[in-house]
PDB file as gemmi writes it, atoms N, CA and C in Angstrom:
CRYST1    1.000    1.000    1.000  90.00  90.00  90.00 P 1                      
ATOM      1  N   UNK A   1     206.666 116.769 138.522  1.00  0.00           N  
ATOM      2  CA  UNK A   1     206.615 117.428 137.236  1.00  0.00           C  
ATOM      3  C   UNK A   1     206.180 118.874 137.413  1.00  0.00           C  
ATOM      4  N   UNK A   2     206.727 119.510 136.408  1.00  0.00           N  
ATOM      5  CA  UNK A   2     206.256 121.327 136.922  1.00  0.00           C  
ATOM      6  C   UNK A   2     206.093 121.526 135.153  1.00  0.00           C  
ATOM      7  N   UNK A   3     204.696 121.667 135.093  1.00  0.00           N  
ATOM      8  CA  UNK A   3     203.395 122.331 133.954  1.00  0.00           C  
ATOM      9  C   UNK A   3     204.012 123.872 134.142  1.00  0.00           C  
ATOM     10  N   UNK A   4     204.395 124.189 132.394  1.00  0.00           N  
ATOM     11  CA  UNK A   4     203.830 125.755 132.502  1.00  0.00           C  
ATOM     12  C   UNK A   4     202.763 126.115 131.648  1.00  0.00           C  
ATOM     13  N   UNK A   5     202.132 126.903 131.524  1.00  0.00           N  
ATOM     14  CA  UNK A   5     200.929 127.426 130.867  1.00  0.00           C  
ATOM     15  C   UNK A   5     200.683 128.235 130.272  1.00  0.00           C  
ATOM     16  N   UNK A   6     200.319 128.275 128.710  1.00  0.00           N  
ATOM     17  CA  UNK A   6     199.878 129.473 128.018  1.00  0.00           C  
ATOM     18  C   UNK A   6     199.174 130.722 128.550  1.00  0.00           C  
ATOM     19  N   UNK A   7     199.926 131.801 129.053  1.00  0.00           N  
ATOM     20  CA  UNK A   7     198.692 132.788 129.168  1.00  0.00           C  
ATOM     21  C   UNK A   7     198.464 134.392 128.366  1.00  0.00           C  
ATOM     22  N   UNK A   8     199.602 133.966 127.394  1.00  0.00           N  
ATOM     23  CA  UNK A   8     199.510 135.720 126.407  1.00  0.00           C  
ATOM     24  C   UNK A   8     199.948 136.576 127.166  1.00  0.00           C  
ATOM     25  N   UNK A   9     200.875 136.364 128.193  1.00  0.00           N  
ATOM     26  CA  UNK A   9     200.909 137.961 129.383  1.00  0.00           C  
ATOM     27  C   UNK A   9     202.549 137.871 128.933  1.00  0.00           C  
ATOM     28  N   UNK A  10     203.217 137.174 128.520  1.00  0.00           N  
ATOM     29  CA  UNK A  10     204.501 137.298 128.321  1.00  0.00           C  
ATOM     30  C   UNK A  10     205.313 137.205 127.056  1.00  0.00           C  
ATOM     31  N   UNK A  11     206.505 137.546 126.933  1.00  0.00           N  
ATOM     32  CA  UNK A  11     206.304 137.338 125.442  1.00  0.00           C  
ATOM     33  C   UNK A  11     207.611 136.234 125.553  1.00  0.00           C  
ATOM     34  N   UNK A  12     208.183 135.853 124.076  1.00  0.00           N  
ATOM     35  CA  UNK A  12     208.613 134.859 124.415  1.00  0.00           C  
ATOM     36  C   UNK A  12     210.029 135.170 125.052  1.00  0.00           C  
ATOM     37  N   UNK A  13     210.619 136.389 124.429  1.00  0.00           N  
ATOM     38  CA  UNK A  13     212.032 136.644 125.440  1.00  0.00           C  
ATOM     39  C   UNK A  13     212.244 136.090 126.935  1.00  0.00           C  
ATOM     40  N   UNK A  14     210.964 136.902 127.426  1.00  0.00           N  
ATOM     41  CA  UNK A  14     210.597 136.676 128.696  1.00  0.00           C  
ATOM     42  C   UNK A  14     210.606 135.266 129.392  1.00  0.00           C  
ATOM     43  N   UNK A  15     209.550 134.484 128.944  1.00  0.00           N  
ATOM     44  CA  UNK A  15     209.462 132.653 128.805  1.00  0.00           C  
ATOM     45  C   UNK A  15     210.851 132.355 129.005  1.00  0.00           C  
ATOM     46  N   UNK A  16     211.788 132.106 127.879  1.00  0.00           N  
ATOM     47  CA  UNK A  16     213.015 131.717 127.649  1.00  0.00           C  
ATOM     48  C   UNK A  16     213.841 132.226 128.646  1.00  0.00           C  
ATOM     49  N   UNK A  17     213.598 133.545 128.644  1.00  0.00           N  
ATOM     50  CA  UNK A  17     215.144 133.908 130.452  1.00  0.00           C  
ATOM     51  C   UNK A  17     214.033 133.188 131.066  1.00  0.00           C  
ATOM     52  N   UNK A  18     212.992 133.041 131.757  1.00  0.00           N  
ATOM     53  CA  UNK A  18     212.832 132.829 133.014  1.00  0.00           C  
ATOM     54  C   UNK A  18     213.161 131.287 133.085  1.00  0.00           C  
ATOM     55  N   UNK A  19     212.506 130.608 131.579  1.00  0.00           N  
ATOM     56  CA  UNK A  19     213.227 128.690 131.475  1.00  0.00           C  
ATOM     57  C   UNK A  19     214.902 128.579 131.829  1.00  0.00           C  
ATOM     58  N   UNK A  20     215.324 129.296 131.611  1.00  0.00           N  
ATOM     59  CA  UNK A  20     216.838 128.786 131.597  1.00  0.00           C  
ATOM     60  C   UNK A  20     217.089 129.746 133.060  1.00  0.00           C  
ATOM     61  N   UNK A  21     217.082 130.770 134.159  1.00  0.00           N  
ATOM     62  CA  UNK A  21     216.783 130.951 135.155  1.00  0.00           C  
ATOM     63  C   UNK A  21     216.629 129.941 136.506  1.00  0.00           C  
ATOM     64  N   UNK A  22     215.215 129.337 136.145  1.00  0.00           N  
ATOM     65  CA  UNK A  22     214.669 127.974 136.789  1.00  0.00           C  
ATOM     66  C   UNK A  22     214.830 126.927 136.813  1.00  0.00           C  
ATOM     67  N   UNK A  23     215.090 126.374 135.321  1.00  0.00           N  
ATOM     68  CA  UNK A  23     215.429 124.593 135.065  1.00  0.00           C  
ATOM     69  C   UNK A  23     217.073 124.117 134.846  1.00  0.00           C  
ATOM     70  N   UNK A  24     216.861 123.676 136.670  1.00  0.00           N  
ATOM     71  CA  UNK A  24     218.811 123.296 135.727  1.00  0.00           C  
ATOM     72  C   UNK A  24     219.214 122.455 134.335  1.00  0.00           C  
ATOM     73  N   UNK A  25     219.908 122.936 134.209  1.00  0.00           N  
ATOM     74  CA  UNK A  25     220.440 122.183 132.612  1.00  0.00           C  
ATOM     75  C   UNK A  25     219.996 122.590 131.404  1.00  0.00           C  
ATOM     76  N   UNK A  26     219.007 123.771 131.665  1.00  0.00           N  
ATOM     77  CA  UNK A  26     218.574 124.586 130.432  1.00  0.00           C  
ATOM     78  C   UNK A  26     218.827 124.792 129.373  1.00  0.00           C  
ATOM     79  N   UNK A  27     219.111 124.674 128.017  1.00  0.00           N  
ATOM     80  CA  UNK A  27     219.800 125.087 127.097  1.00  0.00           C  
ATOM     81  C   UNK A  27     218.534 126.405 126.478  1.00  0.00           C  
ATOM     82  N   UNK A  28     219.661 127.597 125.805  1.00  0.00           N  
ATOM     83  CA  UNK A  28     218.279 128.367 124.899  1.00  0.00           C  
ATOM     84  C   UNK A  28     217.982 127.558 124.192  1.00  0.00           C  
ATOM     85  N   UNK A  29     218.077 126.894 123.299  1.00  0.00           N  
ATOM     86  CA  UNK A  29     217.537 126.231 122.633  1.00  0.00           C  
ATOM     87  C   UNK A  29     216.116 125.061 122.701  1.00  0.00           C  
ATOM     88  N   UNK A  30     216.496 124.960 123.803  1.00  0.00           N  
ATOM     89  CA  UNK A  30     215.433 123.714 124.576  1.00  0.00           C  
ATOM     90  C   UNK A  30     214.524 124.554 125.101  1.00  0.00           C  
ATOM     91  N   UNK A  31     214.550 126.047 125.829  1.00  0.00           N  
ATOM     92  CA  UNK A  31     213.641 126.859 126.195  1.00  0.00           C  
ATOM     93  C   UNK A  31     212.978 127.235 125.144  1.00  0.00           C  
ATOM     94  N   UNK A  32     213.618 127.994 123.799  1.00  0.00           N  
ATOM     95  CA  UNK A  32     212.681 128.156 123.040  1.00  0.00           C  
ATOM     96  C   UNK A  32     211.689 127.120 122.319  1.00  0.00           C  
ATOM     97  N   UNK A  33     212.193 126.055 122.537  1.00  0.00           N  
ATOM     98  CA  UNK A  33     211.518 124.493 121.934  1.00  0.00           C  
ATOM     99  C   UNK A  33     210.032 125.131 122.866  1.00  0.00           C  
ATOM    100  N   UNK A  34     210.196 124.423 124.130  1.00  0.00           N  
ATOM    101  CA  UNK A  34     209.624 124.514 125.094  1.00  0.00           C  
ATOM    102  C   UNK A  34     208.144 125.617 124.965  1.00  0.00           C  
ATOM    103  N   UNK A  35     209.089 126.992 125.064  1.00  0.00           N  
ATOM    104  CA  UNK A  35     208.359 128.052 125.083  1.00  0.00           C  
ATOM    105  C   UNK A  35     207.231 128.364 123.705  1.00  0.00           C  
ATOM    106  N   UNK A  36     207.594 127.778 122.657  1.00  0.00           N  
ATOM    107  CA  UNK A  36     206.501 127.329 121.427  1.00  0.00           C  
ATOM    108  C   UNK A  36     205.878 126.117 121.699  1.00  0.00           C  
ATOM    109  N   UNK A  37     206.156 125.242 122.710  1.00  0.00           N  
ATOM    110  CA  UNK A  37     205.179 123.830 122.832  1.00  0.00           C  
ATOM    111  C   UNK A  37     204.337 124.516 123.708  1.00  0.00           C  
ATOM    112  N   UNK A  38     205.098 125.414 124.575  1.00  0.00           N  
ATOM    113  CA  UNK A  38     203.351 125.989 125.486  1.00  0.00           C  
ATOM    114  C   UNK A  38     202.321 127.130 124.557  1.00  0.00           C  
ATOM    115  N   UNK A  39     202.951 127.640 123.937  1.00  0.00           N  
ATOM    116  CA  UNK A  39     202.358 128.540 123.249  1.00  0.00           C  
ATOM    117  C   UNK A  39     201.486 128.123 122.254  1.00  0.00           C  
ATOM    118  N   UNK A  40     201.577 127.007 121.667  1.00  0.00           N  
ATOM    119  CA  UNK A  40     201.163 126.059 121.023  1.00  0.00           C  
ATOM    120  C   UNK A  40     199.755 125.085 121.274  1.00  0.00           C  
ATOM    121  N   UNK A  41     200.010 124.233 122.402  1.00  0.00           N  
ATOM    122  CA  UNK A  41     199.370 123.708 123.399  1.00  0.00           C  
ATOM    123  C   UNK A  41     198.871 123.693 123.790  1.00  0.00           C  
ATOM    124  N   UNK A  42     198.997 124.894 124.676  1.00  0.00           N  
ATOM    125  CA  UNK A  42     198.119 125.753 125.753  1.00  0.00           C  
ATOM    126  C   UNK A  42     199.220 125.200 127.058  1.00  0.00           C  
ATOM    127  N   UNK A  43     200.128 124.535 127.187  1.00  0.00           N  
ATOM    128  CA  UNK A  43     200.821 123.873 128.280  1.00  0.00           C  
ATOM    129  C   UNK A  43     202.245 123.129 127.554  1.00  0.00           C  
ATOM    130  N   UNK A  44     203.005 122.917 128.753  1.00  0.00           N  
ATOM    131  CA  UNK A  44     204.457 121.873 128.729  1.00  0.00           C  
ATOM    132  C   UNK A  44     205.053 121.695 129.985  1.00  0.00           C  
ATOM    133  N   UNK A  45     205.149 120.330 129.724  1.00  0.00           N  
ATOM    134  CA  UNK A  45     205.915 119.697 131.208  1.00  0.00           C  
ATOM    135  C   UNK A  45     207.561 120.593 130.502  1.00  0.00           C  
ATOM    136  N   UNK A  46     208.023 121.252 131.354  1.00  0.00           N  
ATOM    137  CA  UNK A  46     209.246 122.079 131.763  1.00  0.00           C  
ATOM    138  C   UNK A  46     209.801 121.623 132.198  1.00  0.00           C  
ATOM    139  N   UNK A  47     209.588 120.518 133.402  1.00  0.00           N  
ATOM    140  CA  UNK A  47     210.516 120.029 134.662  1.00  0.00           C  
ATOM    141  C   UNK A  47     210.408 118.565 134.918  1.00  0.00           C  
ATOM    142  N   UNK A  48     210.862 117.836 135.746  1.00  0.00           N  
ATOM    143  CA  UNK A  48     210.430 116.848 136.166  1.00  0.00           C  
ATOM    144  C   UNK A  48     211.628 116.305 136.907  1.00  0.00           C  
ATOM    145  N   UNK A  49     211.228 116.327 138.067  1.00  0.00           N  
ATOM    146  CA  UNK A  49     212.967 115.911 139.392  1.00  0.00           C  
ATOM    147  C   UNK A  49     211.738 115.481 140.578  1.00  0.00           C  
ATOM    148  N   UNK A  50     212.454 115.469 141.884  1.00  0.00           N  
ATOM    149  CA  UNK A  50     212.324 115.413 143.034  1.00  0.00           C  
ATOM    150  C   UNK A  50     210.915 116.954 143.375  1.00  0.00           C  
ATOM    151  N   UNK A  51     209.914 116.417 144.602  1.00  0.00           N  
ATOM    152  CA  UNK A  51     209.177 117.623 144.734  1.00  0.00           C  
ATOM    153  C   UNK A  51     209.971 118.858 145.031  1.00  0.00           C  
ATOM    154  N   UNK A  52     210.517 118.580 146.003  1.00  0.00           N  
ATOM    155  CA  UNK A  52     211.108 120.170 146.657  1.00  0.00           C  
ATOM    156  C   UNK A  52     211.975 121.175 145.752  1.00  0.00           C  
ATOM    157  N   UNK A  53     212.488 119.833 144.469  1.00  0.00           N  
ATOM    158  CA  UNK A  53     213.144 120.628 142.843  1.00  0.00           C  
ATOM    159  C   UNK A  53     212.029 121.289 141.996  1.00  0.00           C  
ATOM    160  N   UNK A  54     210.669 120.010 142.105  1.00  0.00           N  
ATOM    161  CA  UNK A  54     209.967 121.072 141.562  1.00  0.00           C  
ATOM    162  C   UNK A  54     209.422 122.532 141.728  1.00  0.00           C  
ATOM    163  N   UNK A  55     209.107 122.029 142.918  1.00  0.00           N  
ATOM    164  CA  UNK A  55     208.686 123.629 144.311  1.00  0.00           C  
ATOM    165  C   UNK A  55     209.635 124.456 143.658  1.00  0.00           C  
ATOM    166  N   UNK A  56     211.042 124.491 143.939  1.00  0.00           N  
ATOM    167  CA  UNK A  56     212.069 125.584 143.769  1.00  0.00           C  
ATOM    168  C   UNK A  56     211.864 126.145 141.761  1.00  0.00           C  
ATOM    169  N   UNK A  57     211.750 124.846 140.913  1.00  0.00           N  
ATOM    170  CA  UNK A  57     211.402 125.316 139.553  1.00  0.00           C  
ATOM    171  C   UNK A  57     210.121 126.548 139.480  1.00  0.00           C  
ATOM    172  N   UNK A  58     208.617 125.834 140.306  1.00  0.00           N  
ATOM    173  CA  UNK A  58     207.686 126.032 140.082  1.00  0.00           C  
ATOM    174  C   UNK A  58     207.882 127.947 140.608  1.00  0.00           C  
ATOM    175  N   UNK A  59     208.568 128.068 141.792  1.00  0.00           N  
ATOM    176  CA  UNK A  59     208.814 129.429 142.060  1.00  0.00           C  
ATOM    177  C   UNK A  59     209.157 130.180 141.129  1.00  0.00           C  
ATOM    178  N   UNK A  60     210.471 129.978 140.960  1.00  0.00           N  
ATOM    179  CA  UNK A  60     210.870 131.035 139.893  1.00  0.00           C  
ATOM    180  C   UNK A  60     210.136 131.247 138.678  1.00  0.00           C  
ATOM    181  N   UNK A  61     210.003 130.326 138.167  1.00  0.00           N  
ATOM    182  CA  UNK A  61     209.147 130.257 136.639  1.00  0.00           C  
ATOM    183  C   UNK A  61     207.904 131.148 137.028  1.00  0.00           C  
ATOM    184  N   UNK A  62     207.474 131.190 138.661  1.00  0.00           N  
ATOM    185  CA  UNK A  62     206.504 131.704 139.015  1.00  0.00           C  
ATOM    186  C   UNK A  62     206.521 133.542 138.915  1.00  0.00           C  
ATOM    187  N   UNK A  63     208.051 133.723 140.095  1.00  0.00           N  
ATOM    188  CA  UNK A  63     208.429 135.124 140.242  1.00  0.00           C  
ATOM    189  C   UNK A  63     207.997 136.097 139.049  1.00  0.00           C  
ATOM    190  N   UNK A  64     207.800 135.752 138.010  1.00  0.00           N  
ATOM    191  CA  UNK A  64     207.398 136.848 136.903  1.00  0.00           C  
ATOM    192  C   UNK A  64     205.911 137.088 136.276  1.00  0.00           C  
ATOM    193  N   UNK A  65     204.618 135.923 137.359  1.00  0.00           N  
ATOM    194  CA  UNK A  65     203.704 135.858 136.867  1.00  0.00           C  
ATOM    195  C   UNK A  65     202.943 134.997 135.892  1.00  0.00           C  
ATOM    196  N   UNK A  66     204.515 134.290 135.554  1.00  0.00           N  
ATOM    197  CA  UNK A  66     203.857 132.282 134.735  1.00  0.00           C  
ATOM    198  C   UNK A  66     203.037 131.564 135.197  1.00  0.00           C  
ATOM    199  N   UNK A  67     202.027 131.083 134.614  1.00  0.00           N  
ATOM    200  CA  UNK A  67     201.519 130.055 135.309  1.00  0.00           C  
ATOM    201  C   UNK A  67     202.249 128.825 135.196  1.00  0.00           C  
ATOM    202  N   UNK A  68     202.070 128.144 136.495  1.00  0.00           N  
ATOM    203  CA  UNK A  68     202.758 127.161 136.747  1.00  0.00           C  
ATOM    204  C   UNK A  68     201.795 126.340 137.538  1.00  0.00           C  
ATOM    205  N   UNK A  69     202.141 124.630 137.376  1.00  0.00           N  
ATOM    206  CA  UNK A  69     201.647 123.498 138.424  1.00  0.00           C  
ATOM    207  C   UNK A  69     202.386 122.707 138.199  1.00  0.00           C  
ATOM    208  N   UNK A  70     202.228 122.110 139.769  1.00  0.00           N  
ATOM    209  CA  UNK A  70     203.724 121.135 140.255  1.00  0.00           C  
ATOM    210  C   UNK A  70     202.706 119.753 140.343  1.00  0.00           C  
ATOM    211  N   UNK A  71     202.793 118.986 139.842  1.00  0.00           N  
ATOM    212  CA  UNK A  71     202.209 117.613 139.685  1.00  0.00           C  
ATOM    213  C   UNK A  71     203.095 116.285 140.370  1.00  0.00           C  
TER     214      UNK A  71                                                      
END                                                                             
């Protein structure tokens, strides 16, 4: 599973390209879902595959400064 995390450093444009970027099968629509359940929350499971899928999710979502954890 790959957690992303509320942290106020991004806004939501940002969130949304980097969700659909990282998670195969992305829809905008499901990112912006997403990107208000973390904002919301404080957190959202984003992902959930194989580790080395998460690893590769947990990166990118990472590359811009998201917090992220791979569970």
């Amino acid at each position: 599973q790959v957690f992303l995390f509320n942290c106020n450093c991004h806004s939501f444009a940002q969130v949304i390209a980097q969700l659909l970027k990282a998670v195969p099968g992305m829809t905008p629509a499901l990112a912006e879902e997403l990107a208000w359940r973390v904002h919301t929350n404080g957190l959202a499971e984003v992902y959930r595959g194989g580790f080395e899928e998460c690893e590769r999710v947990a990166r990118i979502l990472g590359e811009i400064g998201l917090i992220v954890q791979v569970h």
